[in-house]
N, C-alpha and C positions, 0 to 999 in steps of 0.2 A: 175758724182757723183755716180752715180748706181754702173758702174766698182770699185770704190772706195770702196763705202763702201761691196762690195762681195768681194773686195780681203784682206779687212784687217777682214772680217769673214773666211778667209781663204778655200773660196767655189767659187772662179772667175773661176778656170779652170774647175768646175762641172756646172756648170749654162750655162742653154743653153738659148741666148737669139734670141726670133724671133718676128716675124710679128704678131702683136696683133689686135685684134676688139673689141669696145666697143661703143656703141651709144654715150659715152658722149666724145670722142676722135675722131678729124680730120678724116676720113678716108685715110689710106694708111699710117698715122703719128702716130704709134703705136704699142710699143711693148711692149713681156712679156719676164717675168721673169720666166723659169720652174728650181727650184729644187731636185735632188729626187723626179723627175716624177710631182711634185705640183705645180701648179702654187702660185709663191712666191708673184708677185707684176706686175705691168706695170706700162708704162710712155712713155708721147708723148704729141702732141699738140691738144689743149682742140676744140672741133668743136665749130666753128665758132658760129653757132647759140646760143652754150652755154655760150659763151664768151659774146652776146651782150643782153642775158637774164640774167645776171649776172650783165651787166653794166660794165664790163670788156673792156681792151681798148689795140690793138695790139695780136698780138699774146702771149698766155698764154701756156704755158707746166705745167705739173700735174705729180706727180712719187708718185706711193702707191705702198707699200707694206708691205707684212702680214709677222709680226715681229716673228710671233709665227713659222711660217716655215723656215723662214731665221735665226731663233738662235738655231730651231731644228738641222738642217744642219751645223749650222756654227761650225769651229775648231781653235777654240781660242789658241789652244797652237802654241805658236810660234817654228819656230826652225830657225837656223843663220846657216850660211856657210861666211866662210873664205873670204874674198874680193877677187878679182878675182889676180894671178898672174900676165897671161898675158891678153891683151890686148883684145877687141871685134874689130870685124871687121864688118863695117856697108854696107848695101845696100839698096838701094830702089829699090821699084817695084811699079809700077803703072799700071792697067789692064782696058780693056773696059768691060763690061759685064751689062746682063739683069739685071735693079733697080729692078727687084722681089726677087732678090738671097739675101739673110743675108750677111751682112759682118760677121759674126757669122759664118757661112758655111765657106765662104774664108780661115778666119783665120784659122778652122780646118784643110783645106787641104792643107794650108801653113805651119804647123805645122806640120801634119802627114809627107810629103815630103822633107818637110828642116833636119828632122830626129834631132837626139843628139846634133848636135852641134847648132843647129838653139837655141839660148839664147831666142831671144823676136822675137814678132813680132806685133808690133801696129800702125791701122792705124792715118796718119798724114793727109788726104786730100782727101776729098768727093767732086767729082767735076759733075755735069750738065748742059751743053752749048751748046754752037756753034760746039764745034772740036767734041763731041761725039753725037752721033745717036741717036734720038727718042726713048725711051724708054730704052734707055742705063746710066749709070754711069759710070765716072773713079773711083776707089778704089786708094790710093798710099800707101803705106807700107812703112814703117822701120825697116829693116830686122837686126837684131844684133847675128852675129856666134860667136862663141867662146870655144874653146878647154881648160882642164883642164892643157894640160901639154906643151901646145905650141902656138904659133901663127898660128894663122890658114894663109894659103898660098892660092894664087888666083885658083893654080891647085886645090886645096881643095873646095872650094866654090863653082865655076862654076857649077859644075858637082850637086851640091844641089840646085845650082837656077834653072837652067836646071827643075830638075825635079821639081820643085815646077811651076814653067812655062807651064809645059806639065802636071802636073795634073791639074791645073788649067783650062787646055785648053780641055781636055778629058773629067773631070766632067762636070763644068758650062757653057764650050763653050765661056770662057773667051780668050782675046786678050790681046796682050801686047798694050797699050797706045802709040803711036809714037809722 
């Protein structure tokens, strides 16, 4: 819902979201919102002890944020581009890597790496279990390329997942998922 409503204020790709602290929030279950350097808002799950002083029942999630920063920011004018000719060509990626790292991070460095033609990149699949290590998460992504004046080609592509692979692996020390 957050992602949402940031990108119909037309400020999703300026909002950095990270690892948040607040005593009346879960520890570890908690993030912010920073705009233009301000912190905009947070949201996560309400701590537990708040939750049964409250008379609250299961787990409860909470999202504030301050309206006055996010409509400071916000770019309401919209602008439209042409439906796409050709065709997106999609991929997944799926990575191991340390639960302390932002999916927020990831996606920058899947974005700086994937370069121009990288369309989207959003993840589908947050995994923690048995097949991945203590203190690890799977990340999986939805990678969507797409060229203005052609179909992009596998020769084309590789050579951009590649490097999104390898910065992956350079910065965070992230693995590919087997």
């Amino acid at each position: 819902m957050a992602e949402v409503l940031l990108d119909e204020l037309g400020v999703l790709d300026t909002a950095v979201i990270g690892q948040g602290a607040h005593p009346s929030y879960h520890p570890g279950r908690c993030a912010k919102i920073v705009l233009d350097e301000k912190e905009a808002g947070q949201f996560g799950e309400l701590h537990p002890e708040c939750v049964e002083r409250n008379e609250l029942s299961g787990r409860v999630y909470v999202w504030e944020m301050d309206l006055e920063i996010l409509l400071d920011a916000a770019r309401t004018e919209k602008t439209y581009r042409p439906l796409p000719k050709y065709p997106a060509v999609e991929r997944d990626l799926a990575i191991v890597l340390d639960k302390t790292i932002p999916a927020a991070r990831v996606r920058e460095i899947i974005c700086r790496e994937g370069g121009a033609c990288l369309a989207s990149a959003e993840v589908f699949d947050v995994y923690e279990g048995a097949q991945v290590p203590k203190g690890h998460r799977s990340l999986a992504y939805s990678l969507h390329y797409r060229a203005a004046d052609r179909t992009l080609t596998d020769e084309e592509i590789n050579p951009l997942q590649e490097a999104i692979i390898q910065g992956l692996e350079r910065e965070l020390g992230a693995r590919l998922r087997g």
